[in-house]
C-alpha positions as CSV (number, residue, x, y, z in Angstrom):
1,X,-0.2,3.4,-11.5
2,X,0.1,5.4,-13.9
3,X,1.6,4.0,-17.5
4,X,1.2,7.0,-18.5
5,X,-2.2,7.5,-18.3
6,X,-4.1,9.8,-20.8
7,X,-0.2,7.9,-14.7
8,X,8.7,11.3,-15.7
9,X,16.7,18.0,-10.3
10,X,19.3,15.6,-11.3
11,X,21.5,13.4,-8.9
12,X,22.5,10.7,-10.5
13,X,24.4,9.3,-7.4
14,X,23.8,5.9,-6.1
15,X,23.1,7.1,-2.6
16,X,20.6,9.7,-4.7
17,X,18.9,8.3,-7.0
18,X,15.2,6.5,-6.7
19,X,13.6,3.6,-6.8
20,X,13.0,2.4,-10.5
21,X,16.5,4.9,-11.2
22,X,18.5,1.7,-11.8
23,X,15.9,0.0,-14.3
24,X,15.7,2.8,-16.3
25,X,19.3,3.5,-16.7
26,X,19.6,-0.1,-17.1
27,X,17.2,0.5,-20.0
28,X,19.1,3.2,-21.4
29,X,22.6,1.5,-21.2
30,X,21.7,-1.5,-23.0
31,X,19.2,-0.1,-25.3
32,X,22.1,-0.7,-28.3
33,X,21.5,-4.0,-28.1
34,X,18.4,-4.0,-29.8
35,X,18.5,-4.2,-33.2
36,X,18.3,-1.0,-35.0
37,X,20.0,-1.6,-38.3
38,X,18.9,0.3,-40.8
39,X,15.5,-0.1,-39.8
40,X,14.6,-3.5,-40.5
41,X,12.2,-4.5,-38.4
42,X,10.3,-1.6,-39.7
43,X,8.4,0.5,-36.4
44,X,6.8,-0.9,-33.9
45,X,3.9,-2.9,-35.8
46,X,6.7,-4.2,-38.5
47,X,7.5,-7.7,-38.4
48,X,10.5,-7.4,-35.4
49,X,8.4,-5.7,-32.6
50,X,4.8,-6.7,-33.8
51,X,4.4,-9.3,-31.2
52,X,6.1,-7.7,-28.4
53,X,4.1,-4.7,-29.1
54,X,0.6,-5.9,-28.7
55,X,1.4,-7.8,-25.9
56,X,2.2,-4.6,-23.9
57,X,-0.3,-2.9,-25.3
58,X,-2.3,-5.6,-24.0
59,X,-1.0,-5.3,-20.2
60,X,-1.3,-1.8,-20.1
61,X,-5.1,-2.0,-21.6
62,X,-5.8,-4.0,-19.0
63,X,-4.5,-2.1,-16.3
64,X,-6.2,0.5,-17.3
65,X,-9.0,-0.6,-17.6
66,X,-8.8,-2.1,-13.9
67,X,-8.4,1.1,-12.8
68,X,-11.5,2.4,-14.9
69,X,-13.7,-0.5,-13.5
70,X,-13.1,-0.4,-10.1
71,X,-13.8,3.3,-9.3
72,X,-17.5,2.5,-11.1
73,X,-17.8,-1.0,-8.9
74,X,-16.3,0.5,-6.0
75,X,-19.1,2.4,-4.2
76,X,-21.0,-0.8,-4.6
77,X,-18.1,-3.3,-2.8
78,X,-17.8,-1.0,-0.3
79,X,-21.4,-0.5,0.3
80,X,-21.9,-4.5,0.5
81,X,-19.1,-5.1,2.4
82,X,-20.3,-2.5,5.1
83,X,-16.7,-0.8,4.6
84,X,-17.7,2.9,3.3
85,X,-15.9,4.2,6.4
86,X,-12.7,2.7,4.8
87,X,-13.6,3.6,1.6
88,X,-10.1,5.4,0.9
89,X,-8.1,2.7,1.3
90,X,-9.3,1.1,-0.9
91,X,-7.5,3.1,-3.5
92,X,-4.5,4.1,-1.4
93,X,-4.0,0.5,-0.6
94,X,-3.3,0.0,-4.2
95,X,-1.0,3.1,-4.6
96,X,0.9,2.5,-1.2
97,X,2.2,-1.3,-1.8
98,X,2.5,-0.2,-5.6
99,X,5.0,2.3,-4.7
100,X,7.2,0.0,-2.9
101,X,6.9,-2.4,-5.4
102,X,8.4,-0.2,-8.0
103,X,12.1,-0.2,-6.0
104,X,11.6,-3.8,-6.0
105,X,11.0,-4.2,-9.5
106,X,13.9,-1.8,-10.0
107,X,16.3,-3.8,-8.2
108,X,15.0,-7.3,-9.4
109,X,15.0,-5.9,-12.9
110,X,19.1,-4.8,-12.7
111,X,20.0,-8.0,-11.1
112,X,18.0,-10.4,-13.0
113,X,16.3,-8.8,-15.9
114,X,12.8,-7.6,-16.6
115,X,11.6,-11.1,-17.3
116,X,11.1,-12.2,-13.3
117,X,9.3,-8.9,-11.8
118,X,7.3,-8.5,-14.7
119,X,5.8,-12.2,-14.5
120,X,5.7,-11.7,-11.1
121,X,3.9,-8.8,-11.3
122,X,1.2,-10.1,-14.1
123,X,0.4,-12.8,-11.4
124,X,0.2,-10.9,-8.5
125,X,-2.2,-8.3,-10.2
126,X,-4.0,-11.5,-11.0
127,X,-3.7,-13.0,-7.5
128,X,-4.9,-9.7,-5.5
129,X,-8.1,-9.1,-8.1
130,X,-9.2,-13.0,-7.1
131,X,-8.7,-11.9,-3.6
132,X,-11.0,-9.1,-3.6
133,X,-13.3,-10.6,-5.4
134,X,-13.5,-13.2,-2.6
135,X,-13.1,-10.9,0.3
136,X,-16.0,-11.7,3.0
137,X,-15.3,-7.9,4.6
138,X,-13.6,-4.9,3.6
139,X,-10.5,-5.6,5.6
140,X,-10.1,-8.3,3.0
141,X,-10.5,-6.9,0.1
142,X,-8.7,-3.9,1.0
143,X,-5.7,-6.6,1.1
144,X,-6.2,-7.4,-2.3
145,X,-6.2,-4.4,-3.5
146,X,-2.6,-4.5,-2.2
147,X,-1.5,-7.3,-3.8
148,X,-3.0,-5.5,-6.8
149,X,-0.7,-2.6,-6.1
150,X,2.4,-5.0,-5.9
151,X,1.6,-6.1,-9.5
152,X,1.3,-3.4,-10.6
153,X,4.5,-2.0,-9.5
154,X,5.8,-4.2,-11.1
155,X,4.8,-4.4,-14.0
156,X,5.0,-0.5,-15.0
157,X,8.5,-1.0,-13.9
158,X,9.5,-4.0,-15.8
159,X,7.6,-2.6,-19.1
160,X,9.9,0.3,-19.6
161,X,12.6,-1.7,-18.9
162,X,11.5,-4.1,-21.7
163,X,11.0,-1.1,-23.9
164,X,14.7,0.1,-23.3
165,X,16.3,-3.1,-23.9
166,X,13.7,-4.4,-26.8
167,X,13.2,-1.1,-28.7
168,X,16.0,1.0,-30.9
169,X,15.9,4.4,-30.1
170,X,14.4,5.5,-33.0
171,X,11.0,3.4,-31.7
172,X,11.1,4.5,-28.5
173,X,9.0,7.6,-28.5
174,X,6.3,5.5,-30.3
175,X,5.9,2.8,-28.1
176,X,5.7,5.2,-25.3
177,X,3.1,6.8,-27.1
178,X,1.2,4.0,-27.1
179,X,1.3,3.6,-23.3
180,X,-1.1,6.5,-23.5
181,X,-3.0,5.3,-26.5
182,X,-4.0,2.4,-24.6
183,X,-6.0,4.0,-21.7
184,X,-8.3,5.5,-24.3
185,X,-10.4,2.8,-25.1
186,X,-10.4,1.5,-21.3
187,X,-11.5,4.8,-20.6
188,X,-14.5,4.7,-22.7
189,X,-15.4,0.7,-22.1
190,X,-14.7,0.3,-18.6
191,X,-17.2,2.6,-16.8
192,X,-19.8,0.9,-18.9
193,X,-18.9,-2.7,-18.7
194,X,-18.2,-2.5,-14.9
195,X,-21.2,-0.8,-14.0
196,X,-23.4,-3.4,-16.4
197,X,-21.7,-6.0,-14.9
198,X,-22.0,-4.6,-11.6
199,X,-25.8,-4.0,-12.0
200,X,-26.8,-7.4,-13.8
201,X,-24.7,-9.7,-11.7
202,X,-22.8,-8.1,-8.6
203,X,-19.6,-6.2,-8.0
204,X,-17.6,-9.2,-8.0
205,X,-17.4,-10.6,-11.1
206,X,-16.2,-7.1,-11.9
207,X,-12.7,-8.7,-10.4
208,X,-13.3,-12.0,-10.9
209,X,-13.2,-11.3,-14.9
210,X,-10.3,-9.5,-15.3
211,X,-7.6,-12.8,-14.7
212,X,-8.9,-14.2,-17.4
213,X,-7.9,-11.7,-20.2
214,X,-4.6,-11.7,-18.7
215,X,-3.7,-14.9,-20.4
216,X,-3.6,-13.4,-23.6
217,X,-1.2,-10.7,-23.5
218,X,1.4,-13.6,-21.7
219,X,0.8,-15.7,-25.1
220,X,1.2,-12.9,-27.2
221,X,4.8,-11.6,-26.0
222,X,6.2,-14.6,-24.3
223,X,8.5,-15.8,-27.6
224,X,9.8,-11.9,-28.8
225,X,10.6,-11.8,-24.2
226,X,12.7,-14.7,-24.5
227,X,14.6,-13.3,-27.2
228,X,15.6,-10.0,-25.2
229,X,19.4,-9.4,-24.7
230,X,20.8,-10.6,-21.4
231,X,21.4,-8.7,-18.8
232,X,25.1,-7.1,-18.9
233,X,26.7,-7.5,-15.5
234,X,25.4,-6.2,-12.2
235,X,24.8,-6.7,-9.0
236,X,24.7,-10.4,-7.7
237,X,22.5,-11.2,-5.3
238,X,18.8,-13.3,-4.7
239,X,16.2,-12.4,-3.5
240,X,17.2,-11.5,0.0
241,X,20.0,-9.2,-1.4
242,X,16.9,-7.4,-3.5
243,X,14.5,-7.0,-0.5
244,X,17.2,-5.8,1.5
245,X,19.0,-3.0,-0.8
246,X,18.6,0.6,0.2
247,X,16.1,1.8,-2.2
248,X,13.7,-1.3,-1.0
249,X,13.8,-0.5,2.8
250,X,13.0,3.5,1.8
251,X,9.9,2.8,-0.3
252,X,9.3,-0.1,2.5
253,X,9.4,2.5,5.3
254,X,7.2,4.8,3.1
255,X,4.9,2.3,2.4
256,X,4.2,1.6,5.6
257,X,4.4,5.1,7.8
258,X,1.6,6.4,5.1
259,X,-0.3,3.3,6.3
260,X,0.1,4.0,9.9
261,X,-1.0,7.4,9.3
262,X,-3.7,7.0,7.4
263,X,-5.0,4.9,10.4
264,X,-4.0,7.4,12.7
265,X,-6.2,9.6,11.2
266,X,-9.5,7.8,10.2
267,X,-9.5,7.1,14.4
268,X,-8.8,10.0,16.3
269,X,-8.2,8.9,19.6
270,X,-5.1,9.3,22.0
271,X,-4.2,5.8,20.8
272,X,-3.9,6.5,17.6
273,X,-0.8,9.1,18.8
274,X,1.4,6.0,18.3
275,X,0.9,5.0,15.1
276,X,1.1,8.7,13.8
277,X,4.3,9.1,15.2
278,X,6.1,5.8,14.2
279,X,4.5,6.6,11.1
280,X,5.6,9.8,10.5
281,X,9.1,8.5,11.5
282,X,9.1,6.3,8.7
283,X,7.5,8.1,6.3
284,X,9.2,12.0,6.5
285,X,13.6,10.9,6.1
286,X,12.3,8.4,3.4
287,X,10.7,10.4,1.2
288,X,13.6,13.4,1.3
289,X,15.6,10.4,0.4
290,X,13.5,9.2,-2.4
291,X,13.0,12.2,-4.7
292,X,15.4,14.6,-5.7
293,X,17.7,17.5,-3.5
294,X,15.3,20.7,-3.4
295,X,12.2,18.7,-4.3
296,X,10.3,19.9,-1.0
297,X,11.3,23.4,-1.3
298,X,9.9,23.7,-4.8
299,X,13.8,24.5,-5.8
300,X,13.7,26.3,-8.9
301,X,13.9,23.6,-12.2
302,X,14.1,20.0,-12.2
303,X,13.3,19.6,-8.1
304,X,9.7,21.7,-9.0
305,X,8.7,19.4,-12.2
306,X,8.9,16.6,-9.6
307,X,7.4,18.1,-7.4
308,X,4.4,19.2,-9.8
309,X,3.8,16.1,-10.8
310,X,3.3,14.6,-7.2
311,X,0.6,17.2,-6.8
312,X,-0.8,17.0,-9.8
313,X,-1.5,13.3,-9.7
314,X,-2.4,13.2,-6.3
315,X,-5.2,15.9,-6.6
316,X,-6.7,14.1,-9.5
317,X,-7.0,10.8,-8.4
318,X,-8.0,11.9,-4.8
319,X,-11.1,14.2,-6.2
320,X,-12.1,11.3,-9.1
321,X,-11.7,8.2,-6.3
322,X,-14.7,10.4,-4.9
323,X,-17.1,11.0,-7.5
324,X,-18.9,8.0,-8.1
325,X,-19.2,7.2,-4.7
326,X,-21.0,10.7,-3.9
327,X,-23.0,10.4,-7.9
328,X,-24.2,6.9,-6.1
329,X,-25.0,7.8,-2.8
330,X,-26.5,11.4,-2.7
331,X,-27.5,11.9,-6.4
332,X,-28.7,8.0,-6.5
333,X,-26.9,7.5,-10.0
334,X,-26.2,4.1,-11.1
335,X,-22.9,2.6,-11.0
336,X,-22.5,2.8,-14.7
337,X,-23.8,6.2,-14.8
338,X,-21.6,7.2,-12.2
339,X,-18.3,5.7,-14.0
340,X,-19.4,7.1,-17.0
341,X,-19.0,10.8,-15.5
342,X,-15.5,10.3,-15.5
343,X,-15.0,9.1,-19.1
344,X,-14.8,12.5,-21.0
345,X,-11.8,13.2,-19.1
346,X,-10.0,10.2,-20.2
347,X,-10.8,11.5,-23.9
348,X,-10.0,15.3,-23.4
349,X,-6.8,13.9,-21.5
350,X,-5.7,12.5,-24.6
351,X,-6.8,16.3,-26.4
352,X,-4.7,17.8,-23.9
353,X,-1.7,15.6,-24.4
354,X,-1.6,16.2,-28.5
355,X,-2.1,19.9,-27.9
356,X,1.1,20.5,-26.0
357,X,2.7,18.4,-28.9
358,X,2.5,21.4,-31.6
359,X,5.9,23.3,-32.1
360,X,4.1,26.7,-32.0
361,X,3.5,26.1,-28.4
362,X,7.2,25.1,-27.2
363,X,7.9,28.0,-26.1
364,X,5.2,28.3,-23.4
365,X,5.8,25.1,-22.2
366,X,5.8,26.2,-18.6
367,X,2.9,28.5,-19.0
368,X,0.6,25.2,-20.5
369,X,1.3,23.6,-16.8
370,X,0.0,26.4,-14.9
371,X,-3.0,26.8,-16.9
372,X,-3.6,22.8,-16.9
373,X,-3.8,23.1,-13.0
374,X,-5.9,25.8,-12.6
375,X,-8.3,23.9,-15.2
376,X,-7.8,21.1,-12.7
377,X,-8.9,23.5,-9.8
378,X,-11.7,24.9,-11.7
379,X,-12.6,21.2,-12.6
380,X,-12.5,19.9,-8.6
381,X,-13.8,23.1,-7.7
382,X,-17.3,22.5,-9.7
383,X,-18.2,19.0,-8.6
384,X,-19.5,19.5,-5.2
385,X,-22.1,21.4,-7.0
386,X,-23.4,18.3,-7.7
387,X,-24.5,17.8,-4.3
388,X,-27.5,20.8,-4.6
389,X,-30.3,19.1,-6.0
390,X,-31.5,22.0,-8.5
391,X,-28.1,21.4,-10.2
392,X,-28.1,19.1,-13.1
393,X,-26.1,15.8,-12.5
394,X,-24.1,16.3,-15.8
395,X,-22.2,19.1,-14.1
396,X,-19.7,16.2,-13.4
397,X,-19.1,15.3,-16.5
398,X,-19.0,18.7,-17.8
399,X,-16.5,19.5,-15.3
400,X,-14.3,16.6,-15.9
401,X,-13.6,16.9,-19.3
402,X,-12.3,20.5,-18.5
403,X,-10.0,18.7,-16.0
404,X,-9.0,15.9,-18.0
405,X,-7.9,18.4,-21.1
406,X,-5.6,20.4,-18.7
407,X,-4.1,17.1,-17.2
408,X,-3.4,16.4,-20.8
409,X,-1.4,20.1,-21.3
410,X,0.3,19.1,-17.4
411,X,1.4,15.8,-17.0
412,X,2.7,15.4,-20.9
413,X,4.8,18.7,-20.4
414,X,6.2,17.8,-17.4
415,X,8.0,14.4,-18.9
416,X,9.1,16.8,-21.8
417,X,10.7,19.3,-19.6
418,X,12.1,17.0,-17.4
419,X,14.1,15.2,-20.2
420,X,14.9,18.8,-21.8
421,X,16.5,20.0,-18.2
422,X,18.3,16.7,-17.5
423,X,21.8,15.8,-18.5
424,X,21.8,13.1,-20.6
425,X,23.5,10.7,-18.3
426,X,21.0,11.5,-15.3
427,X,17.6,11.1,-17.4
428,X,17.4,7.7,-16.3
429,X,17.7,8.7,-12.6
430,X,15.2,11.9,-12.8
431,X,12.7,9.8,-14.7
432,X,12.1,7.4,-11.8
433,X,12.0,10.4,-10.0
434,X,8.8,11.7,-11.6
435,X,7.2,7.9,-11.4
436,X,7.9,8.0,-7.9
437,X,6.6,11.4,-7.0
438,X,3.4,10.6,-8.8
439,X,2.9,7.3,-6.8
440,X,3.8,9.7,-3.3
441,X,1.1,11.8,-4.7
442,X,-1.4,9.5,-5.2
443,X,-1.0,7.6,-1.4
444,X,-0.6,11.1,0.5
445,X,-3.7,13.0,-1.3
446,X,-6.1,9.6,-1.7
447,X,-5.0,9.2,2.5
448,X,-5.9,12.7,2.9
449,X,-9.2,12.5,1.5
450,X,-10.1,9.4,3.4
451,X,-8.9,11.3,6.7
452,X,-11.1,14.6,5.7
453,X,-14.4,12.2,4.8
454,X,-14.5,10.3,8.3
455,X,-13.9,13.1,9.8
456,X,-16.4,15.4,8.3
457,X,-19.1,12.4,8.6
458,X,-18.6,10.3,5.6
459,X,-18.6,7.0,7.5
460,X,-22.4,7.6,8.5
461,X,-23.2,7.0,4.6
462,X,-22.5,2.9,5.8
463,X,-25.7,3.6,8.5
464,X,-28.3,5.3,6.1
465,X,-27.9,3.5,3.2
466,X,-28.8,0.2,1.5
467,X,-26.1,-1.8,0.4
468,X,-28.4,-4.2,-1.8
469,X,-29.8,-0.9,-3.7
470,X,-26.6,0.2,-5.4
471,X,-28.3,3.3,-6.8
472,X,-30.1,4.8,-4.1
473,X,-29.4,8.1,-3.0
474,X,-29.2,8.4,1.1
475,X,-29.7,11.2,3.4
476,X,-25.9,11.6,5.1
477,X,-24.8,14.9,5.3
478,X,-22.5,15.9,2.3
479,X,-20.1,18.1,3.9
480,X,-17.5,15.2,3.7
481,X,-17.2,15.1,0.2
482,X,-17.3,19.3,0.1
483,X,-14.0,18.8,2.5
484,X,-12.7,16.1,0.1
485,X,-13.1,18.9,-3.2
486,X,-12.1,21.5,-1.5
487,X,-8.8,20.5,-0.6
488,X,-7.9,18.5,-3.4
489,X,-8.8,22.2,-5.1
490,X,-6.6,23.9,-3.2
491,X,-3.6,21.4,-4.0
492,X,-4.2,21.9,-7.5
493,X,-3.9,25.7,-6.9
494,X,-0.6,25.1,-4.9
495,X,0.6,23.2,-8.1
496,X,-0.7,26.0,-10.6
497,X,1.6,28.3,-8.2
498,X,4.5,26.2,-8.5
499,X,4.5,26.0,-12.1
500,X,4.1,29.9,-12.6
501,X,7.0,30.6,-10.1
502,X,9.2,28.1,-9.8
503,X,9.7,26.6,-13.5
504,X,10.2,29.7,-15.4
């Protein structure tokens, strides 16, 4: 989930390409279409796209900020709904059905337009916040965090579609642009205004606000989405013909081998040998299937951005699913404290992203990815300080802002390098590469670091502590979250080693 967050080597065949590969060269194809004649509807805020513009804006503000909001409430929902032991999935719940609901919106998109997934999608988001809102235990809410991921999915999926098919090319690098402009404010607003809520009246209404404002952005863009050009012939088919494609059933048997995994590991047992295997089964031919020839061998070029970028994403959003939960348990932060740690990343994210902008720097494009992961490692590496008392708290934040900046230099420079070593006609394809690889990034490494915490004794936080007392600190031993950080540090390392040896 990333919209490109402040969350893109060639095939180009159809037995090849990824999930989302079809909606983006979809995009591309039909992007003549939209009216580019001489400029007259001005840029993206002129007359033509003003509408359109704010309304997607709008959607990606507010997943954004969902994203923002629930790591601040989650420690607290977890902690009330005696699920801390299962405290990873609720974030790899999201990512996992998200992924497979980017092939879906992919082939719904090229069949039927962007129109039905992206709808779809809005409602789903909406449906699966309700639902864990509601959710009387953690199994529960861990479902709608799901359905949460399907929306999502979707939606990402459907929005560059729009963009492709509503935008000239001229626009197109500005409305992207703003996909990343519109986590900043999120970023800044959303640890605060969760962890009030969260405080004053209860983790819930955290989700049960967040529908509401999704009326708006519908209003907004509904009459400039009606007015998009039709879809140009493609495959026929409903909606058995779209569950049932190729892509679909991969991402479907990824989805669900990294869920059997996951609970393979969190219950080490000789019955869990079952699950691991069927899920491993599902998961390993699905994934070389998925993402690009080469990708798993780091293969020198394109196969190496992708794979950077799966490393990269997953390390960050592993290590920072973590944080507020160990800022609220062992350090007895707030909720809104703890959330607030995380906000100077968002901010030097966006830093890092105009840095790697300026010409002067082109030419070390590859070298700005290695040194944005080892700022990442250095970042991960410094939090667990936070665990010895005599260190100050703020070592956190201090810490993240140094991660955020070289996430800025990293994930920026890898959508720039992939377009600049793709062929024009296979940009589409290697795009949803990179969207994919991040989402396999974020379910493997937020799986992992669920696996590493039970088993290094996170699950005993659930005895010691308090659920009613959201900020107090409790006496479990912290060597879970020390395994957590310290292998999401050494992933960042492997990805600093990739992009000084295998993308120059």
């Amino acid at each position: 989930m990333t919209a490109d967050r402040p969350h893109d080597h060639g095939i180009g065949t159809d037995d090849s390409a990824p999930p989302g590969a079809e909606s983006t060269a979809t995009a591309a194809h039909s992007a003549p279409l939209a009216d580019d004649r001489g400029g007259q509807g001005g840029g993206i805020l002129g007359r033509a796209y003003r509408a359109l513009t704010f309304g997607i804006i709008s959607v990606v503000s507010l997943i954004a900020f969902e994203a923002s909001a629930v790591n601040t409430a989650m420690p607290a929902a977890a902690r009330a709904l005696d699920g801390i032991g299962l405290y990873a999935f609720g974030f790899s719940a999201f990512f996992t059905a998200s992924l497979f609901a980017m092939a879906l919106a992919g082939e719904w998109s090229d069949r039927r337009g962007p129109l039905g997934p992206l709808f779809s999608g809005i409602a789903a988001f909406g449906a699966g916040l309700l639902i864990a809102a509601d959710a009387g235990s953690m199994g529960e809410f861990i479902v709608g965090r799901g359905v949460q991921g399907i929306g999502g999915g979707l939606v990402v999926v459907a929005l560059y579609v729009v963009v492709g098919r509503a935008y000239p090319e001229r626009l197109r690098p500005s409305i992207m642009a703003s996909f990343s402009a519109a986590w900043v404010v999120p970023v800044i607003v959303g640890p605060l205004v969760a962890g009030t809520v969260t405080e004053q009246f209860g983790w819930r209404w955290v989700f049960l606000a967040i529908p509401v404002l999704i009326l708006l952005p519908l209003v907004v863009m509904l009459p400039a989405l009606r007015k998009l050009p039709r879809n140009r012939p493609g495959p026929s088919g409903g909606v058995r013909q779209v569950l049932g494609s190729r892509r679909c059933l991969l991402a479907l048997a990824v989805a669900v081998g990294a869920c059997l995994l996951q609970y393979a590991g969190q219950h080490p047992s000789w019955s869990a040998l079952l699950p691991a295997a069927v899920g491993l089964a599902l998961l390993a031919p699905a994934i070389v299937r998925l993402l690009p020839r080469g990708t798993f061998r780091a293969a020198r070029g394109l196969p190496s951005v992708v794979l950077l970028r799966g490393l990269a994403a997953g390390a960050l959003v592993a290590a920072e699913s973590f944080i507020p939960l160990m800022l609220v348990t062992q350090r007895g932060l707030s909720a809104t404290l703890a959330g607030l740690s995380l906000t100077g990343g968002g901010l030097t994210w966006a830093l890092g992203s105009y840095v790697q902008t300026r010409p002067r720097l082109e030419p070390y494009r590859e070298r700005l990815m290695g040194l944005g992961m080892v700022l990442l490692a250095v970042a991960i590496a410094l939090v667990p300080l936070a665990l010895i008392d005599e260190v100050p708290v703020g070592i956190v934040a201090a810490a993240w802002t140094v991660g955020g900046f070289g996430m800025g230099l990293n994930i920026s420079s890898a959508g720039v390098l992939l377009l600049k070593l793709s062929h024009p006609e296979e940009a589409g394809s290697n795009s949803a590469s990179l969207q994919m690889s991040d989402a396999l990034g974020n379910v493997t490494f937020v799986g992992l670091g669920g696996v590493l915490f039970v088993a290094f004794g996170g699950g005993s936080i659930a005895t010691h502590s308090a659920p009613a007392v959201v900020g107090a600190a409790t006496a479990s031993d912290p060597a879970a979250f020390v395994a957590v950080f310290a292998t999401m540090t050494g992933v960042a390392l492997a990805a600093g080693a990739v992009a000084a040896y295998r993308l120059e």
